[in-house]
C-alpha positions in Angstrom: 18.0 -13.2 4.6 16.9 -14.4 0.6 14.2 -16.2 1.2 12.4 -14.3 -1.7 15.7 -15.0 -3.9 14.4 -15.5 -7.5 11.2 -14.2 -7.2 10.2 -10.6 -9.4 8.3 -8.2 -7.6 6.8 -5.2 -9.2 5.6 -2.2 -6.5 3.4 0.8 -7.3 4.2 4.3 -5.5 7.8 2.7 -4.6 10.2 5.7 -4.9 8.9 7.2 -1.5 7.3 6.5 1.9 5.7 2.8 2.3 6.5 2.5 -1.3 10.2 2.8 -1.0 10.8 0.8 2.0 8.9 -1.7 0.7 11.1 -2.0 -2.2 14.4 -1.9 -0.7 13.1 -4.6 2.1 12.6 -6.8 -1.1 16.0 -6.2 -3.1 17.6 -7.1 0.7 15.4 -10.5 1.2 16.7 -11.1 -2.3 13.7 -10.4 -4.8 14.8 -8.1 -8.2 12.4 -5.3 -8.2 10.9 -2.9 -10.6 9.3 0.2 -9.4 6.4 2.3 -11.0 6.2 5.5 -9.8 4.6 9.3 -11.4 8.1 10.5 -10.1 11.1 7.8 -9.6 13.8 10.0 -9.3 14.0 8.6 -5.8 14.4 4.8 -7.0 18.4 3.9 -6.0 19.9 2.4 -9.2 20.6 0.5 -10.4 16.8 -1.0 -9.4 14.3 -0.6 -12.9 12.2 2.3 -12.7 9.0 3.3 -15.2 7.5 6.1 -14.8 4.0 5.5 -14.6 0.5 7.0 -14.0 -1.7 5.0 -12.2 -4.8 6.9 -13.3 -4.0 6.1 -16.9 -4.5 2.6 -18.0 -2.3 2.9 -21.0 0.3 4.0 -19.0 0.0 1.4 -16.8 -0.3 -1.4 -19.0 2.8 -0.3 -20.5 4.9 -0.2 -17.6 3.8 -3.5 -16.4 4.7 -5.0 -20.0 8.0 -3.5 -19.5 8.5 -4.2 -15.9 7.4 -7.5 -17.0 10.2 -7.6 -19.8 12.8 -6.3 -17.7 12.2 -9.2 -14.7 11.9 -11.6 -16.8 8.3 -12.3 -15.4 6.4 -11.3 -12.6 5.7 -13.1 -9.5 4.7 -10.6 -6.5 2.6 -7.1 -7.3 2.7 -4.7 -4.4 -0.7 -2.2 -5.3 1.1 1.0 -3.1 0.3 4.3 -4.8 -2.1 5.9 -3.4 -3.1 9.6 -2.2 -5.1 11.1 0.2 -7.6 13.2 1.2 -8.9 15.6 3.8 -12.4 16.9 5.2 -16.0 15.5 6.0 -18.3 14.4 2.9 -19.0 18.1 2.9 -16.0 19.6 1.7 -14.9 17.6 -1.3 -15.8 18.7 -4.4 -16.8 16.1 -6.9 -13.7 16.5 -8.9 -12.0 15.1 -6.0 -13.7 12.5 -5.4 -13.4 11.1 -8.7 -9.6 12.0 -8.7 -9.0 9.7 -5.0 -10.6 7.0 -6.3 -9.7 6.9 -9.6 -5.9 7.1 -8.1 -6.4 4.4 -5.1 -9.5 2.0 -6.1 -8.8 2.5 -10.1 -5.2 2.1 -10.0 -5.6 -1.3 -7.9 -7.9 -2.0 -10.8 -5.8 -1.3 -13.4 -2.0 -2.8 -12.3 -3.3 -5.5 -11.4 -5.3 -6.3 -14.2 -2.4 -5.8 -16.5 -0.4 -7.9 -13.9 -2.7 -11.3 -14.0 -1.4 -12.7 -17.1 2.2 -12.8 -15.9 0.9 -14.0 -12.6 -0.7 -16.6 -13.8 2.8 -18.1 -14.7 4.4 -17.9 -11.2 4.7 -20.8 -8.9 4.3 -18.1 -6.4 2.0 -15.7 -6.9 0.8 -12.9 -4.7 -1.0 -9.6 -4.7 -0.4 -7.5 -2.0 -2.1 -3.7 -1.9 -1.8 -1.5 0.9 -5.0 -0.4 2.2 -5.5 1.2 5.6 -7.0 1.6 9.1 -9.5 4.3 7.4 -11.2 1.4 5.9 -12.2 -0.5 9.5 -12.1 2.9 11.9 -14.0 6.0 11.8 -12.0 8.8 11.3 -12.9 12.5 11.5 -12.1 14.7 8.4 -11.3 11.6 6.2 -14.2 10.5 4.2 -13.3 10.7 1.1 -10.0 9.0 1.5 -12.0 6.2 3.9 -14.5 5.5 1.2 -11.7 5.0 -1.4 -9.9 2.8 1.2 -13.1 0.6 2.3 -13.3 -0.1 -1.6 -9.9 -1.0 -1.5 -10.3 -3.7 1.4 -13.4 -4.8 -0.7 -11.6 -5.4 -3.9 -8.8 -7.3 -1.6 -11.4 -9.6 -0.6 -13.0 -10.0 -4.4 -10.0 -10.8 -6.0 -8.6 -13.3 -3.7 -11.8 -15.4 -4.1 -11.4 -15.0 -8.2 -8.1 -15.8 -8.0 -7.6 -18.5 -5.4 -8.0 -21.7 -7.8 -5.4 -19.9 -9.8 -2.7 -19.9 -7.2 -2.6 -16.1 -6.8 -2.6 -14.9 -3.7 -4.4 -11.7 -2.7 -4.1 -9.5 0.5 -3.9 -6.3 2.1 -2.0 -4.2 4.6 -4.1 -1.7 6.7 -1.1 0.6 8.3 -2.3 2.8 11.4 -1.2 6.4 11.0 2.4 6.5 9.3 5.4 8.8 9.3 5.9 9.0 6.0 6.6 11.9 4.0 2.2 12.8 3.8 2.1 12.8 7.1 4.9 15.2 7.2 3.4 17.3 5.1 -0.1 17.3 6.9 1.5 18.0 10.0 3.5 20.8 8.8 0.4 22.6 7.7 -1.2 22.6 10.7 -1.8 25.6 13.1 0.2 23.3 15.9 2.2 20.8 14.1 3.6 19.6 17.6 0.1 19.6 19.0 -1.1 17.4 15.7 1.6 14.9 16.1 0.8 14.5 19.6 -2.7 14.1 18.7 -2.4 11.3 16.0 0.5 9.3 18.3 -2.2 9.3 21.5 -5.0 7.7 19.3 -2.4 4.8 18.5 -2.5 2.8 21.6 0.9 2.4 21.5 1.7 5.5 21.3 3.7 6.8 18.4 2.7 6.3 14.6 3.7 3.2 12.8 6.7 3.6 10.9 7.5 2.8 6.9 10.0 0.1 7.9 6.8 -1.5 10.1 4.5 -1.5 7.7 6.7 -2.5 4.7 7.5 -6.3 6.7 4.0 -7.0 6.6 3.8 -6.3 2.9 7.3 -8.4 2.4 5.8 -11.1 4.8 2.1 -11.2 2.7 4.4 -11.7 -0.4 6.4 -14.1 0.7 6.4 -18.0 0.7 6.1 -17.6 4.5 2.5 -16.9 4.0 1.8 -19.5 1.2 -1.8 -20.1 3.4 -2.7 -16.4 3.6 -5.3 -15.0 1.6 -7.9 -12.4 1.8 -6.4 -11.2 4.9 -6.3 -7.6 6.0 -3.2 -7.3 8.1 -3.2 -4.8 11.1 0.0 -2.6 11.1 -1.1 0.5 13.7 -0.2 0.4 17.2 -3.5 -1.7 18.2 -5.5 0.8 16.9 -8.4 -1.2 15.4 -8.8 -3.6 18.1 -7.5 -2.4 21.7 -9.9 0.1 24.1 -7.4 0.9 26.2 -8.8 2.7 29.5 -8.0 6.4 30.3 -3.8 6.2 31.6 -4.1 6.7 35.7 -2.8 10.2 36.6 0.4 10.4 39.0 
């Protein structure tokens, strides 16, 4: 499938995880990608990779200019780095807290601020930022990283009302709990990893966690013509997890 042939996506946090199937579901549905990334070692080449610090708005400006440059313009910007964050609003320090959100809510900010001028010159513009299920469901031991994430869905909703007359698309992607490579790392500090994972599949209705692959179609999907009527829409990828009460299974 090209269906996206032509068009010049830029994605944030693509060399792993989400990030990385994201990007390689775009290169295959025919879109030239450049990925920003604090560590793109794991970009295939010969894709165009910056490094880039998503906490530093002088390093991202710069990498957008050059991603820009590279392209040749810009017409889809996928907002995925991100990182997380355990414990109740107890046990964060302050330093923390500044350090999530500068990373998830200020680093939305900041790439796609530097990313609206070139955006403003596609015939197909879209912003695509992948929030998550923390921002529309309780869930224990996560405030911080639900805060940062309900800011997130917030901003979604902000920017695709500024943006709108301009042609520039804005939406989100709320995954459910993913196997990516933070969740593998979570899990393998825990007392019980195989008790943890079993754990975070049950709360899924469907039983398992979402995967990368899953999650990354609805990001391709939100930035492609398909959607050319979708915007300020958070996007549900997580097993029925925000909407489905699914009664207690019956016992054999």
């Amino acid at each position: 499938m090209t269906d996206l042939s032509g068009l010049r996506a830029v994605v944030t946090g693509g060399a792993s995880g989400i990030g990385l199937a994201t990007t390689l579901m775009l290169v295959e549905r025919g879109a030239t990608v450049a990925v920003l990334d604090l560590d793109p070692s794991g970009v295939p080449r010969p894709l165009l990779a910056l490094k880039t610090d998503v906490s530093d708005d002088a390093s991202v400006s710069a990498a957008v200019e050059a991603a820009a440059t590279g392209l040749g313009g810009m017409d889809i910007l996928v907002n995925n780095a991100g990182i997380g964050a355990q414990g109740t609003v107890e046990d964060n320090p302050d330093e923390q807290w500044h350090r999530v959100l500068d990373v998830n809510v200020m680093g939305v900010v900041r790439t796609t601020r530097a990313a609206l001028p070139h955006l403003r010159r596609s015939a197909h513009a879209s912003v695509v930022t992948t929030c998550s299920i923390a921002a529309t469901a309780g869930l224990p031991q996560r405030a911080l990283y639900s805060a940062s994430k309900g800011a997130v869905l917030s901003l979604t909703l902000a920017m695709a009302t500024d943006h709108v007359r301009e042609g520039i698309r804005v939406n989100c992607v709320n995954p459910g709990t993913a196997d990516t490579p933070w969740v593998t790392r979570l899990l393998d500090a825990a007392d019980d990893p195989e008790a943890e994972r079993a754990a975070l599949n049950s709360r899924q209705p469907m039983g398992r966690l979402v995967t990368a692959d899953e999650v990354a179609a609805a990001i391709v999907y939100l930035a492609s013509p398909a959607s050319a009527s979708v915007t300020g829409t958070a996007l549900a990828v997580d097993g029925g997890m925000q909407g489905l009460r699914l009664r207690p299974a019956a016992r054999s």
